[in-house]
C-alpha positions as CSV (number, residue, x, y, z in Angstrom):
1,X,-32.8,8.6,-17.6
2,X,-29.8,10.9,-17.9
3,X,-30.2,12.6,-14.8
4,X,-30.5,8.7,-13.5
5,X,-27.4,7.9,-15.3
6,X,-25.4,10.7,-13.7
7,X,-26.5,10.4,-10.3
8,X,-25.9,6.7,-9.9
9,X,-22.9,5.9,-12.3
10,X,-19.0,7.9,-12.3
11,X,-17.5,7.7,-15.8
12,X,-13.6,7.4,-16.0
13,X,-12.2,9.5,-18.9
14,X,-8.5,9.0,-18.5
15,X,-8.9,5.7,-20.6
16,X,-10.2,7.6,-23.6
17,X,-7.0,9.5,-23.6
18,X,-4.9,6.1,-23.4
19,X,-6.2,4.7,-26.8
20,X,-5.5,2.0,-28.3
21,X,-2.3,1.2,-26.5
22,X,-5.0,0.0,-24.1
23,X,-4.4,-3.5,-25.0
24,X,0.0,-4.0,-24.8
25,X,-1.8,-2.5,-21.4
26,X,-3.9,-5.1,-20.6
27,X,-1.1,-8.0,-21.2
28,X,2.0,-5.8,-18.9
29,X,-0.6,-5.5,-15.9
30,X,-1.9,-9.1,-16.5
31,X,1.9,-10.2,-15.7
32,X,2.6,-7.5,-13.1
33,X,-0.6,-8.7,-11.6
34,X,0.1,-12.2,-11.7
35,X,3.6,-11.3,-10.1
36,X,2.3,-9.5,-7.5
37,X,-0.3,-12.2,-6.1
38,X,2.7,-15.1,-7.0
39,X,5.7,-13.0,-5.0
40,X,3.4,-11.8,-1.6
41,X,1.6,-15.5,-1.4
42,X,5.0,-16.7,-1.8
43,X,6.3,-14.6,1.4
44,X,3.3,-15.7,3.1
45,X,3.4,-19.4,2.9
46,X,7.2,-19.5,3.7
47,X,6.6,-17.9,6.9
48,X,4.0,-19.4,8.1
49,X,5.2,-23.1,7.4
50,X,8.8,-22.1,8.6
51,X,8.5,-22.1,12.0
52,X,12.3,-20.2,12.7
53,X,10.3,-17.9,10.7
54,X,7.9,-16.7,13.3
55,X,9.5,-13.4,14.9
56,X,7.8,-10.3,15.4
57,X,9.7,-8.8,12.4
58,X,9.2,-11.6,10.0
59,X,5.2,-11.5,11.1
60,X,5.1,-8.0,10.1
61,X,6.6,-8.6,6.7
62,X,3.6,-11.5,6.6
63,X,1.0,-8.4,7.1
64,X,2.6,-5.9,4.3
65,X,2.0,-8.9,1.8
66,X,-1.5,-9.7,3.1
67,X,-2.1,-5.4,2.8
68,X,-0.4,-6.1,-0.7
69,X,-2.8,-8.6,-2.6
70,X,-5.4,-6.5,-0.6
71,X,-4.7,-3.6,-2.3
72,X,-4.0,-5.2,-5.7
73,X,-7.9,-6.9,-5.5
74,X,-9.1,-3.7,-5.1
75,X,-7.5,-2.3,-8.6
76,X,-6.0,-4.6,-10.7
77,X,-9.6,-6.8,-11.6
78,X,-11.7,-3.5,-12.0
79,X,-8.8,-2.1,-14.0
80,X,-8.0,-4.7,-16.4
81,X,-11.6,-5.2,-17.3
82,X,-11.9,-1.2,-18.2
83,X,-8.8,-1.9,-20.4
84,X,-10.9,-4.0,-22.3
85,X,-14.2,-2.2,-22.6
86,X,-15.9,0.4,-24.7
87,X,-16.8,1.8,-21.5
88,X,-15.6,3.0,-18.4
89,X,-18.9,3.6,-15.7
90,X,-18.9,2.4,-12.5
91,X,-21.4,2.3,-9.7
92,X,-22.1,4.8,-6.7
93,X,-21.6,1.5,-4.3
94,X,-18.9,0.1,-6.3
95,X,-17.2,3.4,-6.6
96,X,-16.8,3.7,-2.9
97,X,-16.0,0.2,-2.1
98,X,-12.7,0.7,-4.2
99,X,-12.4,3.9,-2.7
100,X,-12.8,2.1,1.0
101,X,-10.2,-0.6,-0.2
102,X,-7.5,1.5,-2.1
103,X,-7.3,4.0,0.4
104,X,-7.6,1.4,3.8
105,X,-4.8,-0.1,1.8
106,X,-2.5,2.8,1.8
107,X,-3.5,3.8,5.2
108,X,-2.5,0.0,6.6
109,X,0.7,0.4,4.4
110,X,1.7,3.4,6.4
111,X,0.9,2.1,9.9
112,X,2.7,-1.1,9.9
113,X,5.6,0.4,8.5
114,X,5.0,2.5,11.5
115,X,4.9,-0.7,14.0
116,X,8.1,-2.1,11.5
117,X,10.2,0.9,12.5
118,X,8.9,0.5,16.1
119,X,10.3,-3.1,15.9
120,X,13.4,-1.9,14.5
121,X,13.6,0.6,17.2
122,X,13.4,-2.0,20.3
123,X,15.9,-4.2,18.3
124,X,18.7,-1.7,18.0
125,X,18.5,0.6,20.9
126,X,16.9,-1.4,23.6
127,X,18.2,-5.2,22.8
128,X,18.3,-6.4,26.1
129,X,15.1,-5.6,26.6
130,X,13.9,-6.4,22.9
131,X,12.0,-10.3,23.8
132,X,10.5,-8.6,26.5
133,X,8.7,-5.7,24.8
134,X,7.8,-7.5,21.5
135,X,6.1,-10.2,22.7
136,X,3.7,-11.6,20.9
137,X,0.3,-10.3,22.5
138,X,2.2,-7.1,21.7
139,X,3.1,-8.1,17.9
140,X,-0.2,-8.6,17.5
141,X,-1.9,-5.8,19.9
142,X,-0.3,-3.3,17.1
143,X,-1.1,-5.0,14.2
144,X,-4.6,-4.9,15.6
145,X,-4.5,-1.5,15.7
146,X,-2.8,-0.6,12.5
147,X,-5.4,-2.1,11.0
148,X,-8.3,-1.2,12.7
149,X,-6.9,2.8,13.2
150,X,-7.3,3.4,9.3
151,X,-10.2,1.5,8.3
152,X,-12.2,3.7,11.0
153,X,-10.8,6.5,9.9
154,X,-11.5,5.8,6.4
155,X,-15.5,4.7,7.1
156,X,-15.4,8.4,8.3
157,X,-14.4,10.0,5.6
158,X,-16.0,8.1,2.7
159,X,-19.5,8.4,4.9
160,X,-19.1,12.4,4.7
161,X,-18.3,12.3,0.8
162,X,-21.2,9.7,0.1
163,X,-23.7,12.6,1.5
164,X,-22.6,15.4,-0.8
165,X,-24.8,16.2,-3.6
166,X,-23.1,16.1,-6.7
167,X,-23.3,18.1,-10.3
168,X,-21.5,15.8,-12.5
169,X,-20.0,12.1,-13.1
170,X,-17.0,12.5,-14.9
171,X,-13.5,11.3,-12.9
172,X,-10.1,12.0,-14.2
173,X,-8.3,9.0,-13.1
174,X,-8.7,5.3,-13.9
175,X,-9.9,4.3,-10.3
176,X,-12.1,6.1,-8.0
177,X,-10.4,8.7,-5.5
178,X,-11.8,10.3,-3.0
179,X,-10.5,13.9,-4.0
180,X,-12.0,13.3,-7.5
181,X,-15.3,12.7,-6.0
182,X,-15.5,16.0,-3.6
183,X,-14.3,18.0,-6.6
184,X,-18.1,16.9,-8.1
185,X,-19.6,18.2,-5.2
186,X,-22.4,20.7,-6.0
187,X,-21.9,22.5,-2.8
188,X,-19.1,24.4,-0.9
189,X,-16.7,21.1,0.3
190,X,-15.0,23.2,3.5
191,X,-16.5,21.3,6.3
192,X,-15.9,17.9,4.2
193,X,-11.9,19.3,3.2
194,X,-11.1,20.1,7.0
195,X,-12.0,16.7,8.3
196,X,-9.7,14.9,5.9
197,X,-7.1,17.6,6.7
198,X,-7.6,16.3,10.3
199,X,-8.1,12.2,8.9
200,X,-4.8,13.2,7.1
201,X,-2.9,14.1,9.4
202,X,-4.0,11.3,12.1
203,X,-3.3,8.5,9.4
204,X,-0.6,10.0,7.9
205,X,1.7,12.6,9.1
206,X,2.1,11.1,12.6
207,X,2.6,7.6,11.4
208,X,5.5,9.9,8.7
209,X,7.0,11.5,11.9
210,X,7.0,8.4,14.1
211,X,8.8,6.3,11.6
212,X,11.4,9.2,10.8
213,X,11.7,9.9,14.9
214,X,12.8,6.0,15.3
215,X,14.9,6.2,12.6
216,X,16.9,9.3,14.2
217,X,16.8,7.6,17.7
218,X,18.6,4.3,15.9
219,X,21.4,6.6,13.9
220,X,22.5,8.5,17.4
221,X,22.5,5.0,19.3
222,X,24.7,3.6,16.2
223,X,26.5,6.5,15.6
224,X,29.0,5.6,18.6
225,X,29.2,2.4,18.0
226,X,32.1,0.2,15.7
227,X,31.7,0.2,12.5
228,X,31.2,-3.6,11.9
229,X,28.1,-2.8,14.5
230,X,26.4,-0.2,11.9
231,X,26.8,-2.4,9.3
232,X,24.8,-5.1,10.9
233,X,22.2,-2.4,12.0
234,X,22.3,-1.4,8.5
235,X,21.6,-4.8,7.0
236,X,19.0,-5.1,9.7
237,X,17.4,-2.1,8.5
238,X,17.8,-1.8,5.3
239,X,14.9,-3.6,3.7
240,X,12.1,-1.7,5.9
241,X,14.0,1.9,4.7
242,X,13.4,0.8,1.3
243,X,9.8,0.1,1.6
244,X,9.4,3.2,3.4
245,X,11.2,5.4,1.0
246,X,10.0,3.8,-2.3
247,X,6.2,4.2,-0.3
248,X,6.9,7.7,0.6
249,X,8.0,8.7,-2.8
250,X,5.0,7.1,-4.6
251,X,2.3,8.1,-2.9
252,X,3.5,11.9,-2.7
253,X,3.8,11.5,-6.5
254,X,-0.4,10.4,-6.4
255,X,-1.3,13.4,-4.1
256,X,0.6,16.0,-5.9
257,X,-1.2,15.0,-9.4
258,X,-4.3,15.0,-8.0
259,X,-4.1,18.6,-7.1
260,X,-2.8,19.4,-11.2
261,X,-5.0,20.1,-13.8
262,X,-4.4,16.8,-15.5
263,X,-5.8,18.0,-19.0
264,X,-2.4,19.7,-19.5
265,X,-0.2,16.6,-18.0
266,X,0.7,13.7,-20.5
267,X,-1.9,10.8,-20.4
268,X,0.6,8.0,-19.7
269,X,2.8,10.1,-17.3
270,X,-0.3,11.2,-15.5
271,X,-1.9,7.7,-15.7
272,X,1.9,6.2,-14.3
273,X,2.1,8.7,-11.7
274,X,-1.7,8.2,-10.5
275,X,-1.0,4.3,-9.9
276,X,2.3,4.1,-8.8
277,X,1.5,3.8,-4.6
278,X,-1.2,0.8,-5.7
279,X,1.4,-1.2,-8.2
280,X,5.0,-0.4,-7.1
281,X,5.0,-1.5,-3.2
282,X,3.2,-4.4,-3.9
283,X,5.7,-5.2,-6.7
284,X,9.0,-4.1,-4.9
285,X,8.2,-5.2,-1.5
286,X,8.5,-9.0,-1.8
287,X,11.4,-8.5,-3.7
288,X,13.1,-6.6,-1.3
289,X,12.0,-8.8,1.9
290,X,12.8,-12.0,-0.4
291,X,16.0,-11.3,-1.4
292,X,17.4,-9.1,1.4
293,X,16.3,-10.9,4.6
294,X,18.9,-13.6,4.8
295,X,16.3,-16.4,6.4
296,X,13.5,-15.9,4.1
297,X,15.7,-15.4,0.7
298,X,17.2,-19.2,2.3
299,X,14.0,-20.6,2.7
300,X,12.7,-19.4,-0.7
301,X,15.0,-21.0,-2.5
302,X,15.5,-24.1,-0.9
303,X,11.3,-24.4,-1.8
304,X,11.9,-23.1,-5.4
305,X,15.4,-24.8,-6.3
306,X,13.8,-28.7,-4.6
307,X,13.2,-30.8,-7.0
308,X,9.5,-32.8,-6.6
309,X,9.1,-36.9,-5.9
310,X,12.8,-36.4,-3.8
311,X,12.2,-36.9,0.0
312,X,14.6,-37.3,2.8
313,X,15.0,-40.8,4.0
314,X,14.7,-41.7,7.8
């Protein structure tokens, strides 16, 4: 029965170390969780009634919310009902689906901030030209693929880690990860470790290098331009560079504790720093769009500020 027990179920332990602060827990990611779903189905629904609001840019915003309550599905339920419980196990199959989900989620976060910056790219140092490249078969032939790119990639990997043997259930984090799960491995991981080096650096380091290349290209093309020009590019641009950065720094914050020995890290700085890529850009992002994007901060509040039963007369 216990050799059952291990095989099939993984057993979180960073809850035991949270105690009972578990609860004021459950009731801040309740809210934050409620946010998150309100603020990104809020983005959604304004641009797609609003038609004015259907430009390649705007439609890519639409797709980082849609990645955004993707994401937060894939956490936030599991994790608020280990809050409350006595016990933290969780099943082979579900283990991997939230595996399959977190990680397609940061995967999709990276490429369309890839196919943003792209957008960005066109807009400032091709203009003429910009209606013409980002059409809307194109709009949507790289969404296609930012989505699509990553969840292959990830079917990949979590097929080679489902067919390791392993010698133990225990997982030091409060959500499954892939890393955690080859560290159980029974056997020598080598040939598993170089092909997510190489999923790694398809999903992530080019998409890292793209976005900074485009971002060098659009400071030379500004660079001799007025300065009332760079400030327009830089209110154009502004928003995405703060997804990407606040991305950037959150998820490197996730990889380097997972290669720490977390029994010697603080249990709420290493349970912060663990969660940070799944909570913050879904939290900052429709902020960011909402309120820096002129059209779509108008739109919002001419929706929230309306007051009901008062229609325009013909």
């Amino acid at each position: 029965m216990e050799n059952s027990t291990v095989s099939f179920y993984f057993n979180f332990t960073m809850f035991m170390r949270i105690g009972h602060y578990r609860y004021l827990a459950f009731v801040f990611f309740l809210l934050l969780y409620s946010f998150i779903v309100c603020a990104n189905v809020l983005i959604i629904w304004i641009i797609l009634r609003e038609s004015t609001l259907h430009k390649p840019m705007n439609v890519f915003i639409a797709f980082l919310s849609v990645n955004s309550l993707y994401g937060s599905a894939g956490f936030f339920p599991r994790f608020l009902m280990d809050l409350l419980s006595d016990t933290h196990l969780i099943s082979r199959p579900a283990c991997f689906t939230q595996i399959y989900i977190i990680y397609t989620y940061a995967s999709n976060e990276l490429t369309i901030l890839s196919i943003m910056a792209y957008d960005r790219y066109v807009a400032v140092c091709h203009p003429l030209h910009y209606h013409r490249k980002m059409t809307y078969k194109t709009v949507y032939s790289l969404a296609f693929f930012a989505w699509v790119l990553p969840a292959c990639n990830l079917s990949i990997s979590i097929h080679m880690i489902v067919r390791l043997p392993l010698c133990g259930n225990k997982i030091e984090k409060i959500y499954c990860a892939s890393w955690n799960i080859v560290k159980l491995s029974c056997v020598s991981a080598a040939v598993s470790n170089i092909g997510a080096m190489l999923g790694a650096v398809a999903i992530a380091v080019l998409p890292f290098g793209f976005i900074l290349y485009t971002y060098l290209r659009i400071v030379l093309a500004c660079w001799k331009n007025s300065s009332e020009v760079r400030g327009k590019v830089l209110q154009s641009c502004l928003p995405h560079v703060i997804s990407f950065v606040v991305y950037s720094v959150t998820s490197f914050s996730d990889t380097a504790l997972s290669r720490q020995n977390l029994q010697k890290v603080n249990p709420f700085v290493a349970v912060i720093l663990s969660i940070e890529f799944i909570i913050i850009p879904p939290f900052v992002n429709p902020l960011v769009y909402g309120l820096k994007v002129s059209e779509i901060r108008r739109h919002i509040f001419r929706t929230l500020c309306s007051k009901p039963g008062i229609h325009k007369v013909n």
